[in-house]
C-alpha positions in Angstrom: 0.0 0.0 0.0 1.3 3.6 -1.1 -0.1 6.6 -0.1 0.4 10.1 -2.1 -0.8 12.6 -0.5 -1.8 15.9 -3.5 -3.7 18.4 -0.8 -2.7 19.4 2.5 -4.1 22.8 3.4 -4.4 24.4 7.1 -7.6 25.1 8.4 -7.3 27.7 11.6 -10.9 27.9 12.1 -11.0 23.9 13.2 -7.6 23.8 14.2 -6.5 21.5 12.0 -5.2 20.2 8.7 -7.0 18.7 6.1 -5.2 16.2 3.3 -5.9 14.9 0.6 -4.3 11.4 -0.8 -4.8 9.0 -3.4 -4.3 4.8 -2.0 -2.3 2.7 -4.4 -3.0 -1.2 -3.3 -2.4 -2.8 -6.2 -2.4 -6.5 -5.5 -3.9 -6.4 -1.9 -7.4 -6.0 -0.5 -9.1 -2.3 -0.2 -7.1 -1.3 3.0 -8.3 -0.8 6.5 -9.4 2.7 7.9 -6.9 1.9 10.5 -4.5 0.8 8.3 -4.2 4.1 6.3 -4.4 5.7 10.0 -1.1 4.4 10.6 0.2 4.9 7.6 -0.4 8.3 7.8 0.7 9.2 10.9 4.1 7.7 10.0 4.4 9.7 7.0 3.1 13.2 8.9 5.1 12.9 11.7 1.8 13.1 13.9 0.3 11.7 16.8 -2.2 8.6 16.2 -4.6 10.1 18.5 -5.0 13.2 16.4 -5.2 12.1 13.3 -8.9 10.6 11.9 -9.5 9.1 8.6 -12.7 10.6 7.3 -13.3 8.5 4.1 -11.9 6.2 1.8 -13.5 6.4 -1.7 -12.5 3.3 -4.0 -12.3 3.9 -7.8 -13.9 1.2 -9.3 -12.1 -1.7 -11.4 -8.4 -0.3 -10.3 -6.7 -0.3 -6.8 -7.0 2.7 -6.3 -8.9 5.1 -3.7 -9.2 8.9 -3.1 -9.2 9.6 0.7 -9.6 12.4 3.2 -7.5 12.9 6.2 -7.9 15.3 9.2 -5.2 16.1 11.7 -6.2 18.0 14.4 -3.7 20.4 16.8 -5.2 18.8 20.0 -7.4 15.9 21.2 -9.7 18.2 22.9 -10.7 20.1 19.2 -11.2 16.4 17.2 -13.6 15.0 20.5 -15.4 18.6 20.0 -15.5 18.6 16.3 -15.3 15.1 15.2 -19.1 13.0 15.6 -18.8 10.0 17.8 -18.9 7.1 14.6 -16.3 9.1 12.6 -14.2 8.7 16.0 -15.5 5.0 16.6 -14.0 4.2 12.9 -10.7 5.6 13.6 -10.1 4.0 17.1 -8.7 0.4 17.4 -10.8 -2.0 19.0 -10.1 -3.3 22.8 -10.0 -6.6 23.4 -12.4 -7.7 26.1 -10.5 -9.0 29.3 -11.0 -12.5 30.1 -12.5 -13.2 33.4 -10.6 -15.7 35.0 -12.4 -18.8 35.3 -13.1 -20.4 39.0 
């Protein structure tokens, strides 16, 4: 999976940048949400827990998608901005603790 990433621009009002970036996965399956998460943080330079994949948009019959990426200056401004499912979609799941049989 490569990601190119064509728009970045700065948006003061939200506190944040927004990018743009195309998903070359040619030979693989559509990637993960969480996938290009990480991905992106590594090539930003950012902090997982401000960074929030809002969409993935496959083009259809080549491995390719368009997607759109928000990195936030703080936590605090993506939990006030950001609505609970688009947060739910970028967070990893917990595994449930096993009770301890008796």
């Amino acid at each position: 999976m490569e990601i190119d990433i064509f728009e970045e621009k700065e948006n003061k009002l939200f506190n944040r940048k927004e990018i743009k970036f195309y998903v070359d996965y040619d030979g693989e399956a559509t990637p993960k949400v969480l996938d290009i998460k990480s991905k992106l943080v590594a090539l930003l330079n950012a902090k997982k827990d401000v960074v929030v994949v809002d969409n993935v948009q496959p083009h259809y019959g080549e491995p390719k998608a368009l997607g759109y990426a928000k990195v936030y200056d703080t936590v605090e401004d993506l939990e006030y901005i950001e609505t609970k499912h688009v947060i739910a979609k970028n967070t990893e799941a917990v595994e449930p603790a096993e009770d301890e049989e008796e």
